[in-house]
N, C-alpha and C positions, 0 to 999 in steps of 0.2 A: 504494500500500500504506500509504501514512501517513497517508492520509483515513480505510483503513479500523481501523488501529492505537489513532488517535489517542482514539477515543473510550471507548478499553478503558483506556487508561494513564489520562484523566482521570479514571475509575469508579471505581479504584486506587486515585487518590491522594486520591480525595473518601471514600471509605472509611476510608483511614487517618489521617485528619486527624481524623474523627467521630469515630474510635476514639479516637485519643490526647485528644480535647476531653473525650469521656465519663470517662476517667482508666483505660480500658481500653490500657494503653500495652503489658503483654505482647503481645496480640494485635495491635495497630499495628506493632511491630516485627518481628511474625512474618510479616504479610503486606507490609511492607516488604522485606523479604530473600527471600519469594517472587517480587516483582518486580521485583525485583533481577535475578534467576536467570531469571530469562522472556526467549524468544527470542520479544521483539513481534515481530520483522520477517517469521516464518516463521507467524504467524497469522491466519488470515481471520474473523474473527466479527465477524457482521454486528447490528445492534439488534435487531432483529425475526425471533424464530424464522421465522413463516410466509418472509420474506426468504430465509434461506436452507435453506428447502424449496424455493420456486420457483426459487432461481437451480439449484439441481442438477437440477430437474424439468425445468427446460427445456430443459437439455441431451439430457434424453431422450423431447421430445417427438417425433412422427411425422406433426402434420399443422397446420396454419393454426391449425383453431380449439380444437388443444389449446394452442398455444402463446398466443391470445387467451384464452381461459380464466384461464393464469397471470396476463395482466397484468391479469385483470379483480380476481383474487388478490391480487395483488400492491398494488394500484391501494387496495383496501381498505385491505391491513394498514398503508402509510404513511399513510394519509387523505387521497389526492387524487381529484378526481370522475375524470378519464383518463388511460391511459397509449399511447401511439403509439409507433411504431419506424418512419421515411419515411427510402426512401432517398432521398439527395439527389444524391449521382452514381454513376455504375458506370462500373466499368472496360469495355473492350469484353468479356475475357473472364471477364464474371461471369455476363451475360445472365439477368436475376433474372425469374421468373416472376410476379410482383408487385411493389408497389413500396410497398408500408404494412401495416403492422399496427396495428391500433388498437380502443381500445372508445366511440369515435364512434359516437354513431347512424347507421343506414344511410342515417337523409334526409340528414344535414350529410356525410356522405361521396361521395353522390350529387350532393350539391350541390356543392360544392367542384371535382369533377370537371367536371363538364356547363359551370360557369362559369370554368373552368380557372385556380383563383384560387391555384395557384403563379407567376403572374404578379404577384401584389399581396401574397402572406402576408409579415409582414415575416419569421418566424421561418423559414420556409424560404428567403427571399433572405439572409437574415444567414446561414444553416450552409453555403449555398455555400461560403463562403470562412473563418469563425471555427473558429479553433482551438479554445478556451477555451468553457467552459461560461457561460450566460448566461440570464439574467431576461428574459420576457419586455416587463415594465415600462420593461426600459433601450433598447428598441428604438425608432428614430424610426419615430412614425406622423403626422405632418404636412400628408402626402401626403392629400388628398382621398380618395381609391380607398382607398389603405391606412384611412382613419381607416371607413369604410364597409365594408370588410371586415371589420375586426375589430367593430364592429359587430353584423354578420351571425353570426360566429363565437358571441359572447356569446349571441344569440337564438335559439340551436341547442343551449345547453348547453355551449360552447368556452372556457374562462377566465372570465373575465379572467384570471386570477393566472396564470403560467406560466415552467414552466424547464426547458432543452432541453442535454443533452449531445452535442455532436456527436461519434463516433468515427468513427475511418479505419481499413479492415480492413488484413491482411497485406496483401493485393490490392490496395487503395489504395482500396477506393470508399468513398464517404463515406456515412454512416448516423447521422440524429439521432434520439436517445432523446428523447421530451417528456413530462412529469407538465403536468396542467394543473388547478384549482381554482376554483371560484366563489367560496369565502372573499375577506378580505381579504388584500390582496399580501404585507402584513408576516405575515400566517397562514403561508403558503405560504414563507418565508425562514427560517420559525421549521422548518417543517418538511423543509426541506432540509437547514438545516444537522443535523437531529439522524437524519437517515436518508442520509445523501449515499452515507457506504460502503455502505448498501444500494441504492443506487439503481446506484453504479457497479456494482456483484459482477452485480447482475440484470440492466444494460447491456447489459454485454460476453458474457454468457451469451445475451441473447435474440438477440445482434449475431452469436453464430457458429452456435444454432441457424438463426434466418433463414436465414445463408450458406448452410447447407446444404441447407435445404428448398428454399431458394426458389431457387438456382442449378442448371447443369447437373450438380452431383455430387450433386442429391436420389436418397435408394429412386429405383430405377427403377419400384417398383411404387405410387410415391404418384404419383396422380390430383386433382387438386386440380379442385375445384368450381367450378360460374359463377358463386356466388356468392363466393368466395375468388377466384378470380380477377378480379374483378369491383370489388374496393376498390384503390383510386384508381393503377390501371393505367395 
């Protein structure tokens, strides 16, 4: 909650400062003792309207490709070229009907699978086990394979530039959120840090619709497609 606070108090205080610079000091002082009086802790507001349109849309989404839709939405309104949700482990009793969401072209998701390169990605060997949120640039790629892989990824449309929040549900399974970019790295750090509470609020919303579609407590009446079920099962 203080990632996503943090950038409304700064807005505040950049505001009252202009104001008192300008010699507007009535209205400085007025919107000082407004936030004053402001309970930040009980606030959610996100940078970007569209942000939180999509994080509450999601919640009511009802199928695969309305909830790819959002992050193709979503994916815009921050200015990254992709956004994915890969799970990285499940519990026995999640038994998830799929195991990705993303707006990866269907070749580099096809590809990925057929050459089963959860074996080499470093970003999916790193969220097995990281806690904390991380850059893909801080990743070792050393490894011959790995440096070929990512490679591959780049010549698909894949990053370079990338950053992945991993969460762990109630349940315990583990699910990484990834933005990725063709820009440059520092582009993409500039843009995390000024969207980050949006990236989490929309997370953890894509993280419990998934849960729900994609495990045994889905509609009984959603059918999901061969081609939805079909990305990177």
């Amino acid at each position: 909650m203080s990632v996503m606070i943090g950038w409304v108090q700064a807005s505040l205080y950049e505001a009252i400062d202009c104001l008192a610079r300008s010699g507007q000091n009535h209205l400085a002082s007025d919107l000082g003792r407004l936030l004053a009086s402001l309970e930040l802790d009980d606030m959610d507001i996100l940078r970007s309207p569209v942000s939180e349109r999509v994080a509450n849309a999601l919640l009511e989404a009802r199928t695969f490709p309305d909830l790819v839709d959002l992050l193709k939405e979503f994916a815009q309104a921050i200015g990254v070229t992709h956004c994915t949700l890969h799970v990285i482990r499940e519990t026995p009793t999640s038994s998830f009907s799929t195991r990705a969401l993303t707006t990866y072209s269907e070749e580099w998701v096809s590809r990925y699978v057929d050459r089963r390169y959860t074996s080499v990605d470093p970003v999916y060997r790193h969220s097995l086990t990281c806690e904390d949120a991380f850059f893909w640039e801080d990743l070792d790629i050393s490894n011959p394979a790995v440096r070929a892989f990512c490679q591959d990824a780049r010549a698909h449309g894949v990053g370079p530039a990338g950053y992945t929040l991993p969460i762990i549900t109630e349940r315990g399974d583990r699910i990484a959120i990834s933005v990725s970019a063709a820009d440059d790295r520092e582009g993409l750090r500039d843009t995390i840090h000024h969207y980050e509470s949006d990236l989490l609020s929309v997370g953890f919303s894509l993280t419990e619709a998934f849960s729900l579609l994609a495990s045994d407590e889905r509609p009984t009446s959603f059918t999901p497609t061969d081609d939805q079920l079909s990305i990177l099962r």
